[in-house]
N, C-alpha and C positions, 0 to 999 in steps of 0.2 A: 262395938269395938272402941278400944280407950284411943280417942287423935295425941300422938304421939306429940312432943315438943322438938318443933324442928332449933336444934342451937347452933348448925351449919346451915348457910346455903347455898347449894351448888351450880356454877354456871359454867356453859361450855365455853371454853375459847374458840372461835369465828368456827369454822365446819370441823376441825381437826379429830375431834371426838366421834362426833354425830356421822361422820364419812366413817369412821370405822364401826362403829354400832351399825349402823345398818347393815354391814355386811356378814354379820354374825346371826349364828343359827340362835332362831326362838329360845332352849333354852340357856343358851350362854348370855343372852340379852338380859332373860328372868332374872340369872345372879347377877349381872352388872345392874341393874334397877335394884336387888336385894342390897349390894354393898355398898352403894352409891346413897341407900336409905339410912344403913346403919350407920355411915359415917356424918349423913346428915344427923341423927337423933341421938347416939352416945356418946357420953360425955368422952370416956376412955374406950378408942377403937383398938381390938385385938391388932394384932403386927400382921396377923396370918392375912387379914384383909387391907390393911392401910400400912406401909410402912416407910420409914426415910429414906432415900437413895442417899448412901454412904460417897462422901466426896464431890456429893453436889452442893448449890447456894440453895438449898431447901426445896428440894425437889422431891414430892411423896409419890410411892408406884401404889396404885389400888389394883388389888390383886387378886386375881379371881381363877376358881380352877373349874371345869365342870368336866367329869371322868377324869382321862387321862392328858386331857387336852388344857396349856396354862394361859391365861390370856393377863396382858396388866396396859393401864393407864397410866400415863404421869400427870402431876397434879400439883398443884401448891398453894400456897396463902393468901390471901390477901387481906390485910387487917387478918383481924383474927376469925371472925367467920364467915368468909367467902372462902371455899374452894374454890380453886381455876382447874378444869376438866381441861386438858390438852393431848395429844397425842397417843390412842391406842394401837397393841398392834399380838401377834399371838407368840408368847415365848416360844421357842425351840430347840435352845440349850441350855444348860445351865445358867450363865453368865447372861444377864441381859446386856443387847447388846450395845457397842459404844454409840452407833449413830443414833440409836433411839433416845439415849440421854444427851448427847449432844443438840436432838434438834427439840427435846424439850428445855433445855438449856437457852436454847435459840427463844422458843416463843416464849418462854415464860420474862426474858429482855424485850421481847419486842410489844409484850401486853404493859409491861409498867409503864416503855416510853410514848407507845398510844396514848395513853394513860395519863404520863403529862402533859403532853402535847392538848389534850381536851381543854386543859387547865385554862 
């Protein structure tokens, strides 16, 4: 097998991710590790798996289906290739919902001013 070139690298913000992955069945894990890859290795990620939350400060949901069941992450920049994993949880209507983007709104503020603060 050809080792892919990784041009993103993915890091979780503090447990927020990793508390929701564990809680997910075997294969909904498989596709979050699948999509989590592809966004690490292609250059241009399909929408269907990586896309922008519309009216947020760049906030991207990764997005994953497995059957009928939708699950998404929120996610965002830092520099240009560091993903920040933040906040998973399982859609169940249409409209994701407001608190989910609100509290990644939250962390993705309180990872940059960590962030200074190291400075």
């Amino acid at each position: 097998m050809v080792e892919e070139k990784t041009i993103r690298k993915i890091f979780y913000y503090k447990h927020y991710y990793l508390e929701f992955y564990e809680k997910l069945k075997p294969e909904v894990k498989k596709k979050f590790n699948w999509t989590l890859k592809l966004i690490a290795v292609l250059d241009r990620i399909p929408v269907k798996y990586f896309k922008h939350v519309e009216g947020s400060t760049g906030i991207y949901e990764i997005r994953v289906e497995v059957g009928s069941d939708i699950y998404r992450a929120f996610s965002f920049f830092d520099k240009d290739q560091l993903v920040i994993v933040m906040n998973g949880f399982q859609k169940k209507t249409q409209k994701t919902p407001k608190n989910e983007i609100e509290l990644a709104e939250k962390l993705k503020k309180e990872y940059f001013n960590e962030k200074e603060n190291r400075k």
